[in-house]
N, C-alpha and C positions, 0 to 999 in steps of 0.2 A: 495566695500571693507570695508568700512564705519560700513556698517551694521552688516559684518561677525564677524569685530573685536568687534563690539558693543555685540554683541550676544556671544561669547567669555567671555569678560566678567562680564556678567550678569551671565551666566554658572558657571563661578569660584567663581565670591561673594555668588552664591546659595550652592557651596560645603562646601565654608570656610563656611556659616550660619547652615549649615548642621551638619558639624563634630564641633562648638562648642554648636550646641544642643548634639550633642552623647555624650561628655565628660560633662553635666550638665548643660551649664550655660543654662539659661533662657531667651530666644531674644525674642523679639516682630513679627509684620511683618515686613514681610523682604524687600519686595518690592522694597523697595527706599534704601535700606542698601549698603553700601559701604565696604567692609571690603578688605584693600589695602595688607595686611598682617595678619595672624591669632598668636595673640599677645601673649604673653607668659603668662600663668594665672593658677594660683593655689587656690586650695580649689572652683571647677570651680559651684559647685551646690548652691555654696552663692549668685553668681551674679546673678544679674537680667536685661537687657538690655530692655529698651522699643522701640517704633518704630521710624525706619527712622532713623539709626544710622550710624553713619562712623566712622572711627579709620584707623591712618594711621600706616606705618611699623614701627618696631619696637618698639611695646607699651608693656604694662605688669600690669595686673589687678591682685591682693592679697585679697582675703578676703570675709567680708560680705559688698559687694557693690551695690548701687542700682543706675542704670542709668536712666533720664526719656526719653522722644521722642525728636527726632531732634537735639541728640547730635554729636558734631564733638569732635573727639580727633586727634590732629594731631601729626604727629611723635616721637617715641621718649618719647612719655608720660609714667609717671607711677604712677597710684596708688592702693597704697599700704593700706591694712587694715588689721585688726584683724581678727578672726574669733567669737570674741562675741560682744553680741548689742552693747556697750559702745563703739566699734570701726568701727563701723558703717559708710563706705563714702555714701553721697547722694547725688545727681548730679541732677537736675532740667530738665526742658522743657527746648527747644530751647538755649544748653548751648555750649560755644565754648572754645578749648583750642589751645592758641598755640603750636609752636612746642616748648616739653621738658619741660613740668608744670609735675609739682610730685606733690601729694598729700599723705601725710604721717599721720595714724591717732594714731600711739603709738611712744614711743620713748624707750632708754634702762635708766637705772640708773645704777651706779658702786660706789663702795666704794674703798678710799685708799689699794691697791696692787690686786683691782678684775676686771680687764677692760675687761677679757673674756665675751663678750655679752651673752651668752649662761649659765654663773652660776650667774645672775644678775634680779629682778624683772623690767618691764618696767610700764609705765603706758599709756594708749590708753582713747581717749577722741575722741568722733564722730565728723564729719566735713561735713559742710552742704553747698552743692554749690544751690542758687535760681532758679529761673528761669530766661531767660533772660542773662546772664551771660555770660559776653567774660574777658579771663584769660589771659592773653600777654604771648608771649615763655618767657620759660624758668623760671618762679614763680615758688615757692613755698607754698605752703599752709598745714599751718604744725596742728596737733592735736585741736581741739576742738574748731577749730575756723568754723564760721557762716559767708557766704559772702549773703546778704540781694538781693534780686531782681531785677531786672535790672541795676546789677552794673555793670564797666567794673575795670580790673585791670591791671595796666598798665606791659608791659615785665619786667623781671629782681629782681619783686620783693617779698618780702617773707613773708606772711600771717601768724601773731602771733595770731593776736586779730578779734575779732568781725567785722567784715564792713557790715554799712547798706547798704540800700538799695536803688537806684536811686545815684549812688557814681561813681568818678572815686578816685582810690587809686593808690599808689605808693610808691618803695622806699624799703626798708631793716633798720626797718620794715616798711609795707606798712603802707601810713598814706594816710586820705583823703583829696585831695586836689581842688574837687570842686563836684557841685550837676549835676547832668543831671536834663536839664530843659527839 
């Protein structure tokens, strides 16, 4: 029974891998691919997914996105990007997200009496996730920030600025609070 359900589904993550090659995006092998739910995503020919990928339900990819291998996104996740270079999300080797990290790589601007987002210029700044990299649920990681290489970041918090790399960070905004030795 073991087996049948095993084979099940492998069958369904080779469909889901299938139909979002049809609608564009670019996945790598599939093989080892996980895809729990097929996530909601627009402007689908910008992304690029490398191998050995998973994503859990309820996710949602915008833009010009570049994933590397051995990423896990788990539920709930969303990131969001532009569709020119400057808003650029990059996502490394062997990177892990908890569940409900958003990645945001533009924002709006509004003038006194114009808050309608839609008649307002925004500005978008790329965001560059290392390799090595685990995000804790529910962070933030907002425009033009750079999280350095084997960092970890801890739940809850929300990425303004730069974090190097070999770092635990934390906090709103995240700040680092010690080295991985």
């Amino acid at each position: 029974m073991d087996i049948i359900i095993g084979n099940i589904f492998k069958i369904l993550t080779l469909y889901k891998v299938l139909f979002l090659k049809l609608i564009g995006v670019q996945i790598g092998l599939f093989s080892k691919s996980i895809i729990w739910h097929i996530p909601k995503i627009r402007y689908a020919k910008m992304i690029k997914i490398g191998n050995n990928f998973q994503i859990g339900k309820y996710c949602r990819m915008t833009g010009n996105i570049e994933i590397g291998n051995n990423v896990f996104i788990n539920e709930f996740g969303s990131i969001n990007a532009g569709i020119s270079e400057d808003s650029k999300i990059t996502i490394g080797d062997n990177v892990m997200f908890g569940p409900g990290v958003f990645l945001q790589s533009g924002d709006h601007s509004f003038k006194k009496g114009e808050i309608y987002m839609f008649s307002n210029e925004g500005k978008s700044l790329p965001i560059i996730i290392g390799n090595n990299v685990w995000v804790g649920a529910r962070t933030i990681v907002l425009k033009g920030v750079t999280i350095g290489d084997n960092s970890v970041i801890g739940a809850g918090s929300v990425v303004t600025k730069d974090i190097p790399s070999g770092v635990v960070a934390v906090g709103n905004p995240a700040k680092v609070i010690k080295e991985i030795v």
